[in-house]
KOLKOL-273764 format. One record per atom (N, C-alpha, C): x, z, y; residue in one letter. Coordinates in steps of 0.1 Angstrom, whole numbers, plus 5000, padded with zeros to 4 digits. Atoms other than C-alpha are relative to their C-alpha. Example, Ala and Ser with C-alpha at 12.3 -4.5 7.8 and 13.67 -1.06 7.14 Angstrom:
500950004988A 512350784955A 500950005012A 499150004989S 513750714989S 499250085011S 
***
This chain:
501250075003X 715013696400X 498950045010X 500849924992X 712913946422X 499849875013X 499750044991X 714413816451X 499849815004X 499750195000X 714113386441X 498550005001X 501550055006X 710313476432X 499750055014X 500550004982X 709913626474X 500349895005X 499950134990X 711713316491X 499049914993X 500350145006X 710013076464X 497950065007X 501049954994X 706613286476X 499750005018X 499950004987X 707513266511X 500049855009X 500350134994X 708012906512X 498349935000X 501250085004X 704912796496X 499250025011X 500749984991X 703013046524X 499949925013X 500250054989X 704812886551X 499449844999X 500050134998X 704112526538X 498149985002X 501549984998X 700112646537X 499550025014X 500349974981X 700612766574X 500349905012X 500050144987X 701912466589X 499449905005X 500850074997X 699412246584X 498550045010X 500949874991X 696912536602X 500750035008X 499050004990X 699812576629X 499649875008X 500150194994X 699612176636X 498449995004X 501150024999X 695812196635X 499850115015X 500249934989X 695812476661X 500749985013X 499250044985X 698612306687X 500049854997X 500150164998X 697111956692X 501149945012X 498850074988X 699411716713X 498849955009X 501150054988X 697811526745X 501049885001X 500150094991X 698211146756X 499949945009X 500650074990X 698611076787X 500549985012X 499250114986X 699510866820X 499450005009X 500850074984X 698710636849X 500049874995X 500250145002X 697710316846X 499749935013X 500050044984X 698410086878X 500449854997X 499550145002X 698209706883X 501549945005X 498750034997X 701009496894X 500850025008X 499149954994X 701409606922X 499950125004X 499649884999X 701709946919X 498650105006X 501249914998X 697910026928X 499250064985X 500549985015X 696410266906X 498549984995X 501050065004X 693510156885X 498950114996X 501449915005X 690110356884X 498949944986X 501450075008X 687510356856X 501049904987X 499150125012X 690410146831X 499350114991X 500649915006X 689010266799X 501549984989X 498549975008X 692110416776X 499750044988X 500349995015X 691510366736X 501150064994X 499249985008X 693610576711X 499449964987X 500050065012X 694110426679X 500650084989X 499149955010X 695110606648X 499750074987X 501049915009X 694510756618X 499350134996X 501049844997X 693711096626X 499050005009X 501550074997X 691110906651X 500149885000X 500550094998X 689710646646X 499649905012X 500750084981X 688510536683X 500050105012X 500149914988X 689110786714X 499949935010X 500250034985X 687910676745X 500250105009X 500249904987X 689010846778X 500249845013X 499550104987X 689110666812X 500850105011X 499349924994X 691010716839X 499450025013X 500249904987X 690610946877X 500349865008X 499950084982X 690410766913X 501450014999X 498650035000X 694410816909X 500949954989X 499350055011X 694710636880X 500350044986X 499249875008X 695710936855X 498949974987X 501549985012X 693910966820X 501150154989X 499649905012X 694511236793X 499350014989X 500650015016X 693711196755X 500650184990X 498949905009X 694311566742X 498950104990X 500649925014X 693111766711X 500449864991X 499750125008X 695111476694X 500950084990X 499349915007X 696811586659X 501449924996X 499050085002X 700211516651X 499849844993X 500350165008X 700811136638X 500549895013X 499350114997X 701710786649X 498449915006X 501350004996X 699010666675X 500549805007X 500450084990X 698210286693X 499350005010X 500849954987X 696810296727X 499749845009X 500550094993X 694810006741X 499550055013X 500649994985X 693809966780X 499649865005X 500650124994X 691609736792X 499050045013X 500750034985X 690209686830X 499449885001X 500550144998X 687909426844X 501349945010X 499250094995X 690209136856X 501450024998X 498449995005X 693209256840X 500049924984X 499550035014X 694809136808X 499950134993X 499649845005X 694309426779X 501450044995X 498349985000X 697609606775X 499750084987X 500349955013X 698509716737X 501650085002X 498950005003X 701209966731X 499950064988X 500149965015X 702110056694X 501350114997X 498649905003X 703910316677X 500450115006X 499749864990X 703210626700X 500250114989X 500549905010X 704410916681X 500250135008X 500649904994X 702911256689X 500850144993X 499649865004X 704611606681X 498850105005X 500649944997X 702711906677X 500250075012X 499949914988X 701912106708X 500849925009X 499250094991X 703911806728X 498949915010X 500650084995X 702911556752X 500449915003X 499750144993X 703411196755X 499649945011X 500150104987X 703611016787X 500249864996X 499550145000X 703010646785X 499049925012X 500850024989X 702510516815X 500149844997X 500450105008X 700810156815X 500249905016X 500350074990X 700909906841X 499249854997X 500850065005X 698509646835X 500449835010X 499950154990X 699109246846X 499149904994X 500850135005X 696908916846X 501149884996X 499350075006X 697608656825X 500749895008X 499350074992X 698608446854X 501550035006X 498449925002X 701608656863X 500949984991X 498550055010X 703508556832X 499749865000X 499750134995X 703208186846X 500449955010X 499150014986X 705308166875X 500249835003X 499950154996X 705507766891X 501349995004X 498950075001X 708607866901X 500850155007X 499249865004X 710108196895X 501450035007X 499049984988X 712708396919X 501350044987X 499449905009X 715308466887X 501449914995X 498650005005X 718608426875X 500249874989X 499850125009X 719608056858X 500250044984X 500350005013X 720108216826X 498850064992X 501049974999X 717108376828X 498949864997X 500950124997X 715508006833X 500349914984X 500150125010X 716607866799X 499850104986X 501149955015X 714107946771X 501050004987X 499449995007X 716508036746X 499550064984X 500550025009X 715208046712X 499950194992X 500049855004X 716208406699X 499650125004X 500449854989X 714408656726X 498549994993X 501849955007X 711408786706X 499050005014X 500549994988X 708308726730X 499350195001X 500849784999X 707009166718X 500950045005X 498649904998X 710309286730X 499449995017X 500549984985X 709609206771X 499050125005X 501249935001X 706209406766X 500450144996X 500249885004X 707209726752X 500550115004X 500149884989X 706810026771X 501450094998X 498849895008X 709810296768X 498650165002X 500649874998X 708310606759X 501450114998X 499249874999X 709410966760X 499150144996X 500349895005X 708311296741X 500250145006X 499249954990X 708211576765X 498750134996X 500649935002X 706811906764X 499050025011X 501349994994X 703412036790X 500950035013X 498949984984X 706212086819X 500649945007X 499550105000X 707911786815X 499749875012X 500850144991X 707411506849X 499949934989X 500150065003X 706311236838X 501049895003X 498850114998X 708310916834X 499649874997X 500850135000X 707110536844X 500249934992X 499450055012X 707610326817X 500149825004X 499550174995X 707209966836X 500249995012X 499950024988X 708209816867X 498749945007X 501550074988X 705509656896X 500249904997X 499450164999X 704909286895X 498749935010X 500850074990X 703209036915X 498550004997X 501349965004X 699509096915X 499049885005X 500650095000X 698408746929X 499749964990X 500650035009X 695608556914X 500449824996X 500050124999X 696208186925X 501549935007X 498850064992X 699508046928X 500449844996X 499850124998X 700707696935X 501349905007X 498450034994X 703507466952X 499049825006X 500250124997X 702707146972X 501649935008X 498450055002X 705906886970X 499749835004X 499950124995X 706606576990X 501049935000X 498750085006X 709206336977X 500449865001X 499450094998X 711106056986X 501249954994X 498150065010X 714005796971X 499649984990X 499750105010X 714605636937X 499850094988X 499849945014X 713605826907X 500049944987X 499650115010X 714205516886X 500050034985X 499849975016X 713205616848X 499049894995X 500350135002X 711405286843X 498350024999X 501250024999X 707805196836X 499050145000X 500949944999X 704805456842X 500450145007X 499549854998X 707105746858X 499650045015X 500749974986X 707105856895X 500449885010X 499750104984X 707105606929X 500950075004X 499050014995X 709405596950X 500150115010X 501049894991X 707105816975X 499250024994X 500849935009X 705006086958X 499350135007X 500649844999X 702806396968X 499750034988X 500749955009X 702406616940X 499750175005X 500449924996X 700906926937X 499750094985X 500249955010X 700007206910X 499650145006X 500949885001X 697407516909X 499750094989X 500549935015X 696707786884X 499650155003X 500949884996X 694208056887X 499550074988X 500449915014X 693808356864X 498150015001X 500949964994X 690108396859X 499250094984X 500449945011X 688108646838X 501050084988X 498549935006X 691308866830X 500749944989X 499550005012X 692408676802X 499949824994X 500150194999X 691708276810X 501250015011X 499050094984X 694308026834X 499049914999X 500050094999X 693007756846X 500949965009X 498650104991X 695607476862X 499349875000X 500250114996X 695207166881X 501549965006X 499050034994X 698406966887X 499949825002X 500050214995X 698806556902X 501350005007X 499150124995X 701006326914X 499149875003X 500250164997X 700106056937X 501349925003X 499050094994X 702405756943X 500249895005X 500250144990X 702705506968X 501149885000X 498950174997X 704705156966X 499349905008X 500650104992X 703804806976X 498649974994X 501550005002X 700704826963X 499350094999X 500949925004X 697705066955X 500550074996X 499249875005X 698805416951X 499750024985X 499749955016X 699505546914X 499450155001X 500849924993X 697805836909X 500150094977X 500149945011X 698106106877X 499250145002X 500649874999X 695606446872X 499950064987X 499549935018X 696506686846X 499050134997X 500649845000X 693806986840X 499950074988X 500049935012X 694407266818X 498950144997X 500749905003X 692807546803X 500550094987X 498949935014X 694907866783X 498950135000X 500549845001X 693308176770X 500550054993X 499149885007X 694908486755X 499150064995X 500749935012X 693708596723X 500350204999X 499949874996X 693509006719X 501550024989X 498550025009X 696108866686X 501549995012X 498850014992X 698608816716X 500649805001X 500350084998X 698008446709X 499749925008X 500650044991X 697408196737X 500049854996X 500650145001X 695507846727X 499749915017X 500250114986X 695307556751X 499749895001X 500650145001X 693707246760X 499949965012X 499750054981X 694606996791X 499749864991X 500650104998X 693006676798X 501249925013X 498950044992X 695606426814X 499249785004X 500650134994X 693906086834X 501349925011X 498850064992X 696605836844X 499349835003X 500250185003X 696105506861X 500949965012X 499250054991X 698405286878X 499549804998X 500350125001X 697504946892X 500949914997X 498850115008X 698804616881X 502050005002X 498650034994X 702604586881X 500449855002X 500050174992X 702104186885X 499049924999X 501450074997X 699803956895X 499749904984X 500650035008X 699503836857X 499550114989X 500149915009X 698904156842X 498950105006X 501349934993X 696104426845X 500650115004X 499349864999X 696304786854X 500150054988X 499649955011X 697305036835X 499550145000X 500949864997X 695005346827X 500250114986X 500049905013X 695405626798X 499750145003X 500349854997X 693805936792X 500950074986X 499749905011X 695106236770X 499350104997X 500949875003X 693706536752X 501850054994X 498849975009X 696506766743X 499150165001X 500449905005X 695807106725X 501350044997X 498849925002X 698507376715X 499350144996X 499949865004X 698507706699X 501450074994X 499149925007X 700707986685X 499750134992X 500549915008X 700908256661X 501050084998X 498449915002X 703608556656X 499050094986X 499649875007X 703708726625X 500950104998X 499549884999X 704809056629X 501449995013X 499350054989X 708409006647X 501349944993X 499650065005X 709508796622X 499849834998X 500850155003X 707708446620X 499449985015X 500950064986X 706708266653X 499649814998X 500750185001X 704507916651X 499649975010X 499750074993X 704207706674X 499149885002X 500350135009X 701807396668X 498949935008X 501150114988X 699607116688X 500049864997X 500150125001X 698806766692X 499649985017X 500150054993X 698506526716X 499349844995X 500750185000X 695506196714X 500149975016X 499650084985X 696505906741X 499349894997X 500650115000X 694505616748X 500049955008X 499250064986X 695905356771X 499149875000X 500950114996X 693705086784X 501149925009X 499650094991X 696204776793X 500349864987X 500550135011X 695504436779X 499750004992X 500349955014X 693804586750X 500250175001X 499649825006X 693704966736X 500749974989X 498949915011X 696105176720X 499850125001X 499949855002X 695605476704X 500750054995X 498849915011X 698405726691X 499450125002X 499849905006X 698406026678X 501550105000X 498649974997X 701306256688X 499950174996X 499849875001X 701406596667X 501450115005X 499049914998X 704206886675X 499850134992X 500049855001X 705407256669X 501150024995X 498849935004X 708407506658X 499550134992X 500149925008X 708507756632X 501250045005X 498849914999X 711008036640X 499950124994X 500049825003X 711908336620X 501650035005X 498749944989X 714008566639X 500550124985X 499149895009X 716608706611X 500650155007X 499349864993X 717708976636X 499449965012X 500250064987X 717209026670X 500449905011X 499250104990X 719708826680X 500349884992X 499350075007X 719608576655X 498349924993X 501550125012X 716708276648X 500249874998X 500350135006X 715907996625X 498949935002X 501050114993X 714107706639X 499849894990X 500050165004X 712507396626X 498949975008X 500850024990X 711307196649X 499449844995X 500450144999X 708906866650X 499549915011X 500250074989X 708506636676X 499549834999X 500350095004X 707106316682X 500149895015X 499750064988X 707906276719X 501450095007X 498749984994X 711006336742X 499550105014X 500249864995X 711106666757X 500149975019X 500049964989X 710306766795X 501149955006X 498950014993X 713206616817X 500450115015X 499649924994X 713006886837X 500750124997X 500049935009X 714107116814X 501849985007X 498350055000X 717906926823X 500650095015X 499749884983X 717607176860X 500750104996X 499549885002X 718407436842X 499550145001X 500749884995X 715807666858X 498949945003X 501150004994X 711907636863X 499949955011X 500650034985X 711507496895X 499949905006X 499550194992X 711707096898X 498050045003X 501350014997X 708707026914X 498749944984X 501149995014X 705407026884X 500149824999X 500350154999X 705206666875X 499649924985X 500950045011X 702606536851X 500649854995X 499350105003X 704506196848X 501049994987X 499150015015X 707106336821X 499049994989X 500550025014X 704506306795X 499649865000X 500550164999X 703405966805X 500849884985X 499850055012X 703505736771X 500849915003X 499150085002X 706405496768X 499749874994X 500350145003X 705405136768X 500749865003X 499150134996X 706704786764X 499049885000X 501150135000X 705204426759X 500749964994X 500050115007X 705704176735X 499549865001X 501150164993X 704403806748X 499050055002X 501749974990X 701803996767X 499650094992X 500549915007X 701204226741X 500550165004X 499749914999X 701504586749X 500450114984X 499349925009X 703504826725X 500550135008X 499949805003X 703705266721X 501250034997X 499149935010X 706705366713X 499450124992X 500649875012X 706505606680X 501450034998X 498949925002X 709005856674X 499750154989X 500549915005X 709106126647X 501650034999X 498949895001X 711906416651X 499950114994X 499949895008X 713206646627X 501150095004X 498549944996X 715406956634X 499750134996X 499749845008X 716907286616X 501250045009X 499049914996X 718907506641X 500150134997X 499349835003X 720507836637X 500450055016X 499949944988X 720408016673X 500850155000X 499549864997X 722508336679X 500450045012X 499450014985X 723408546711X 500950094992X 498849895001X 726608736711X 500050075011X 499249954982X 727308956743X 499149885012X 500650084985X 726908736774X 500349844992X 499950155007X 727408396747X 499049984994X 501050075008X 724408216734X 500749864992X 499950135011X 725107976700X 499349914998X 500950075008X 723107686687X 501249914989X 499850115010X 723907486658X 499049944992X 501550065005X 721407236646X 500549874993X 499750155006X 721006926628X 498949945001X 501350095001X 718606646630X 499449874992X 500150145005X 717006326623X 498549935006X 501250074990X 715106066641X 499749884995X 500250165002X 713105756635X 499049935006X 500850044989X 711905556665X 499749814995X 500450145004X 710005236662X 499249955013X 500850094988X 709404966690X 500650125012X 499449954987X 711605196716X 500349935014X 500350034987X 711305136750X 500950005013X 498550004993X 714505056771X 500050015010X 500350034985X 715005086809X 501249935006X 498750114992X 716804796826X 499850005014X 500050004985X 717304726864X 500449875003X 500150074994X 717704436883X 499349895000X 501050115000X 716004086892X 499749974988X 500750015012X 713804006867X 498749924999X 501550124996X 710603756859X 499450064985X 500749995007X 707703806836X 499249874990X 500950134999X 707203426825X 499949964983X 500350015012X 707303496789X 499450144997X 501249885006X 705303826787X 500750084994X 499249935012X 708704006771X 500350165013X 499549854990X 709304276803X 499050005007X 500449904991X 707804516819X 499750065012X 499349944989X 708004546856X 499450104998X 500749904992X 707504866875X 500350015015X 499850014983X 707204806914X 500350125000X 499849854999X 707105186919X 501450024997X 498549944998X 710605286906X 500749895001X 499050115002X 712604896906X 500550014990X 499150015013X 713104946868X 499149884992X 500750065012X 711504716840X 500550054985X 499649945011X 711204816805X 499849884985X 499850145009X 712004576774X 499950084987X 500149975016X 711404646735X 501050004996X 498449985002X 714404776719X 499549984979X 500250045015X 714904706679X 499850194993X 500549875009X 713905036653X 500950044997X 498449995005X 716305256646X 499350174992X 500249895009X 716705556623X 501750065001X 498249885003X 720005856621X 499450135002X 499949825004X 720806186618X 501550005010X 499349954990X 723006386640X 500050134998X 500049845001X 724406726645X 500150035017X 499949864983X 724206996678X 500950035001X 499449894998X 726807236692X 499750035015X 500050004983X 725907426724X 500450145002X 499649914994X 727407676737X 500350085015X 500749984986X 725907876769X 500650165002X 499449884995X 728308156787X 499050075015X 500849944988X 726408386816X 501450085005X 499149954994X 729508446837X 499850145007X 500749884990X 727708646863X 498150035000X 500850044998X 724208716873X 499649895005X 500150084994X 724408436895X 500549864996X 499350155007X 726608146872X 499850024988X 500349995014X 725608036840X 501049854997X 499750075003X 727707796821X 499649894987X 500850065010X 726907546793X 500949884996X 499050095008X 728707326768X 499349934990X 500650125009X 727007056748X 500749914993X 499250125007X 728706836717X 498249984993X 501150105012X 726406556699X 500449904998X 499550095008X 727306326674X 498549924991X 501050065008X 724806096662X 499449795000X 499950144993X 723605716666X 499449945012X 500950064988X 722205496694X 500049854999X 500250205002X 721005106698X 501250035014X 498950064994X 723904946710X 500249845000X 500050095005X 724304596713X 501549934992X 499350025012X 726304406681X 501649885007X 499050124994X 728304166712X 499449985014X 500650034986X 728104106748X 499749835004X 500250074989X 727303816770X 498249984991X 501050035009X 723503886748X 498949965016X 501149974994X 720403756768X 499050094993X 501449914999X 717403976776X 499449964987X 501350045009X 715003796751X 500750014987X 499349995013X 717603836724X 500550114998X 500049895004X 718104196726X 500150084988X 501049945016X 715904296696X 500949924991X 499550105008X 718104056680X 501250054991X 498449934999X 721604186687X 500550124999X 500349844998X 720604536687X 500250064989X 499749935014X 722204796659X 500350115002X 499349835002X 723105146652X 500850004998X 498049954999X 726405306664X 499250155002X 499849895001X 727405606656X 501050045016X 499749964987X 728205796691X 500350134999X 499649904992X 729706086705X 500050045015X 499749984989X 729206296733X 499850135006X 499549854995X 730506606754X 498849995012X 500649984991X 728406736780X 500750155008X 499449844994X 729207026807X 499350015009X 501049944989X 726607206830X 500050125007X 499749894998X 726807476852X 498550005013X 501049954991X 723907646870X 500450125005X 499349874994X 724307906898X 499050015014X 501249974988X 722508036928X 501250065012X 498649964989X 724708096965X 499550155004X 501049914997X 723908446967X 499550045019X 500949984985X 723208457010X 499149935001X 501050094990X 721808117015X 498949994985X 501249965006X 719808176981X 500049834992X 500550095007X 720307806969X 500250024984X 499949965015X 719807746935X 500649825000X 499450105001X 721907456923X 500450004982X 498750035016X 723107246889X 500449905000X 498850145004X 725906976880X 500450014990X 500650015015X 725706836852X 500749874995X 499250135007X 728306556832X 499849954987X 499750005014X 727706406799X 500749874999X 499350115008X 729806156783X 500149994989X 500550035010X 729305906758X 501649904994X 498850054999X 732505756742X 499849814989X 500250205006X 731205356740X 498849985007X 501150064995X 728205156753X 499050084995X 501149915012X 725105306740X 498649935010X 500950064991X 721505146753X 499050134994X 500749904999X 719905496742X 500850114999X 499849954996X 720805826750X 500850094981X 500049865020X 722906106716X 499250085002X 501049885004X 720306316705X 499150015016X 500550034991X 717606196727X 499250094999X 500949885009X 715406486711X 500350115004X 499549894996X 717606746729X 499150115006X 500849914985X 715407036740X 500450105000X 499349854999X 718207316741X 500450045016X 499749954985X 719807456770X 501049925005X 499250094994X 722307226768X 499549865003X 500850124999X 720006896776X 500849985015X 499650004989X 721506716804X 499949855004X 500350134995X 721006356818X 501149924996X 499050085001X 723306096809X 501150045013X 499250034991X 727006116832X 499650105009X 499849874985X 726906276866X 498550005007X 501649954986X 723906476883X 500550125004X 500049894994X 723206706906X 498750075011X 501049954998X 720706916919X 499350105008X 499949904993X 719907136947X 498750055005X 501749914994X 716507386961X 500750085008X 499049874997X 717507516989X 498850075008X 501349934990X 714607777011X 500849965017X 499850044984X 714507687051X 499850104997X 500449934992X 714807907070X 499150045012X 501049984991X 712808037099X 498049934998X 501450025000X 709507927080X 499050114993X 501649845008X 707808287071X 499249965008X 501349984997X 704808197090X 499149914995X 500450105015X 703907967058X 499550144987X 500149905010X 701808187034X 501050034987X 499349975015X 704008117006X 501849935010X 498950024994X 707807997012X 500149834999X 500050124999X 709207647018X 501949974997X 498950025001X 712207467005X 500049824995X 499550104998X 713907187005X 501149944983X 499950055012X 715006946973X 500849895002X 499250145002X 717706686963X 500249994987X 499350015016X 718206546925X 500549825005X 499250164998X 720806276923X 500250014985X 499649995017X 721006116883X 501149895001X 498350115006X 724105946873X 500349915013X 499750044990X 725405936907X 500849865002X 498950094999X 728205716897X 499649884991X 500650165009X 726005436878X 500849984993X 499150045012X 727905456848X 498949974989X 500649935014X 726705386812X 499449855004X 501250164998X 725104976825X 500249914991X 499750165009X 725204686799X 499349915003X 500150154997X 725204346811X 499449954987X 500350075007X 723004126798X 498749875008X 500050114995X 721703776807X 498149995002X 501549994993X 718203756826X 499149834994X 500650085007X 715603476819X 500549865011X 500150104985X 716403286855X 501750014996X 498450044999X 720603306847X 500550125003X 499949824987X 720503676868X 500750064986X 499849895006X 722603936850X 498950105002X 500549885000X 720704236845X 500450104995X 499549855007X 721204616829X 499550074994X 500849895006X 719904796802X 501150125002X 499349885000X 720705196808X 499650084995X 500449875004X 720605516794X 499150065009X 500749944989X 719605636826X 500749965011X 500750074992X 719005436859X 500550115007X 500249914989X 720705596891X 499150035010X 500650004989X 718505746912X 500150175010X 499949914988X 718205926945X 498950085006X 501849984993X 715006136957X 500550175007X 500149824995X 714406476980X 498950015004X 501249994997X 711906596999X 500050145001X 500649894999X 710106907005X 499150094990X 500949925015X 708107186983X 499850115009X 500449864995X 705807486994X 499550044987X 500249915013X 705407736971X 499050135004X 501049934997X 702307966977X 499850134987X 
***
């Protein structure tokens, strides 16, 4: 008993002395903090967060260096903010007594995580739904005693403020009414300013046989200290008449966007888009979005997504880098005896995303219901009943397709071979207007026109040559029957891919380093092999062709600054 009543005496003392041990060997906080590219940052002021303090300010030495110490054990936050940087947050520092943490900080502007057209690996390039966006950001730390080097915790990154790309293009990009000419300069800018704003200017001009076409897109994003970034872009489109009985055609937009992450579980997503189109009368729509994602694991999220327009077609590259082109959002219009008509579209969709290893899953389901859809046909064509569309600019016309409503399921499946080859496997089952019997005229379309249930395989592979540096994708989908709209036109996975056969190439010239930024050269061919056409009887006797997607041919040049 003697002996139970010393240890049980001995504990208690030591459990009185530890707390007075810990109070007498404070830990220390402390680094370097250097921008992106690797210069170190004077005067950054370095906040510890925690409950043993409340607010410590230190800044840091001409070499960058800071030290937070007479800090007491516990679990600390550490904010760093500089003029013209982005403030950097890292969470969850934990401190041992008499230790010292090194967390070194490298600080970047918010324009740096907007790249125009990013040097990086194809599977890198497809926004894949399950990669938490806090995971990129978080530092590696290390617990090291007062002897211990230090140990960097991020890499350097590009420390420009204003980057951009000017792109000159030629050939047939044929997607029918309001898209790009034939010949186009576009262009795109975006300038970090006030550490924690972008502003972006991007256009497209385009020249045919008449008065150039002409689109300007200006945005404006800022990054909330929540990790949030709201946004609001102003988009002015006008193109002159496409026939001498019709007017021009002019529409402005307001589009807004935000997001919201709770914790690293729930991510939202959510925006609108007002369009007001001035041609033979106004039209105003209304075009909400967004995605809700909770990430059940890290490698494993649930989506619902809403849409109300048809996603980016650039998105079908495979990688960031088609030249910027304010044209994919451009509103989808038809005519009715001279009357102009919106398409309206509202998309529903619940996927289940997982990665395995070097395999990325999707499985989704959907459901769509489009009204007054907007077809793209090709060949000779007349306007003498006010039912089509022309567009000089690409040689397509676009005609009023009948309303349709389905549901459809996903399967995609995206292998990363190597660094340099990414593969990709697309099934979709769902419906499309099709017509109910052939030899139908034009003006009886909307007539003939019904929902078939469709199937269709796709297969994509993206890859980059590692000497000459091209970046390239080929791209197949097939549809097994006629179809006058595309399966799962709503696709905005990794597997999205253009109707049939494309292909796509960026390759950099050589011998032009004496160009501030680099220079490279561009080819996109769509459905090389003009498959997928339905005949159907013109107003004058002419066959013509409604398509899924309209071959076309274009290249050209692109500087990237």
């Amino acid at each position: 008993m003697l002996i139970l009543r010393k240890l049980g005496f001995s504990m208690l003392m030591l459990g009185l002395a530890l707390p007075v041990w810990s109070a007498d060997n404070p830990g220390t906080i402390s680094g370097y903090v250097r921008g992106g590219s690797g210069i170190p940052q004077m005067g950054a002021m370095v906040e510890v967060l925690g409950a043993a303090a409340h607010s410590l300010k230190v800044f840091t030495d001409e070499n960058g260096f800071y030290s937070a110490a007479g800090l007491l054990p516990g679990v600390y936050n550490l904010k760093v903010s500089a003029p013209t940087f982005l403030p950097a947050l890292r969470e969850h520092i934990g401190l041992h007594a008499g230790a010292t943490t090194i967390v070194n900080v490298t600080l970047s502007k918010l324009f740096d995580a907007m790249q125009i057209a990013p040097a990086r690996s194809p599977a890198e390039g497809d926004d894949w739904k399950w990669v938490l966006r806090s995971v990129s950001n978080r530092p590696i730390l290390r617990v090291v005693d007062d002897h211990s080097p230090a140990v960097a915790a991020e890499s350097a990154k590009s420390d420009r403020e204003l980057k951009g790309t000017l792109s000159f293009l030629a050939g047939s990009p044929s997607e029918g009414f309001g898209s790009a000419s034939d010949m186009s300069t576009g262009f795109s800018m975006e300038k970090s300013i006030f550490s924690s704003d972008t502003i972006g200017l991007r256009g497209n001009v385009g020249y045919g046989s008449s008065s150039p076409s002409s689109v300007l897109r200006a945005s404006f994003r800022h990054k909330m200290d929540d990790g949030s970034e709201p946004s609001f872009a102003v988009t002015m489109r006008n193109l002159p008449a496409p026939d001498i009985t019709l007017h021009s055609f002019q529409a402005l937009a307001l589009t807004t966007s935000d997001d919201l992450t709770l914790g690293d579980v729930l991510e939202l997503k959510f925006g609108s888009e007002l369009q007001t189109i001035q041609f033979m009368g106004r039209v105003t729509t209304f075009r909400p979005f967004g995605t809700a994602d909770l990430h059940l694991s890290p490698n494993t999220v649930l989506e619902y997504g809403y849409a109300t327009s048809e996603p980016d077609s650039r998105m079908n590259k495979g990688f960031d880098s088609a030249p910027a082109d304010p044209n994919e959002s451009a509103p989808r219009v038809s005519m009715t005896g001279y009357d102009p008509t919106v398409e309206h579209a509202h998309h529903q969709e619940l996927s289940l995303s997982r990665r395995i290893g070097k395999n990325n899953l999707q499985v989704a389901a959907y459901m769509d219901r489009v009204s007054d859809p907007a077809l793209t046909g090709v060949g000779e064509f007349t306007t003498d009943n006010g039912n089509v569309l022309p567009d000089l600019y690409s040689g397509t016309f676009t005609y009023q397709g009948n309303d349709f409503h389905t549901q459809g399921v996903r399967l995609v499946l995206q292998r990363q071979f190597n660094s340099e080859l990414t593969g990709t496997f697309d099934y979709g089952y769902g419906g499309v207007l099709d017509l109910a019997q052939s030899n139908v005229s034009l003006q009886n379309v909307s007539q003939w026109s019904l929902t078939r249930k469709r199937q269709s395989v796709a297969g994509k592979i993206t890859g980059i040559v590692p000497r000459s540096k091209t970046r390239w994708m080929a791209s197949y989908r097939w549809v097994n029957g006629e179809a006058l709209t595309p399966v799962d036109m709503f696709n905005a996975s990794a597997g999205r891919a253009d109707p049939y056969l494309n292909l796509f190439f960026r390759q950099p010239i050589p011998g032009t380093g004496f160009f501030p930024g680099h220079v490279e050269a561009i080819v996109d061919l769509r459905n090389l092999l003009a498959q997928g056409y339905v005949p159907v009887l013109g107003h004058d006797g002419h066959t013509v062709y409604l398509v899924q997607s309209a071959r076309a041919v274009s290249g050209g040049v692109a500087f990237t600054f």
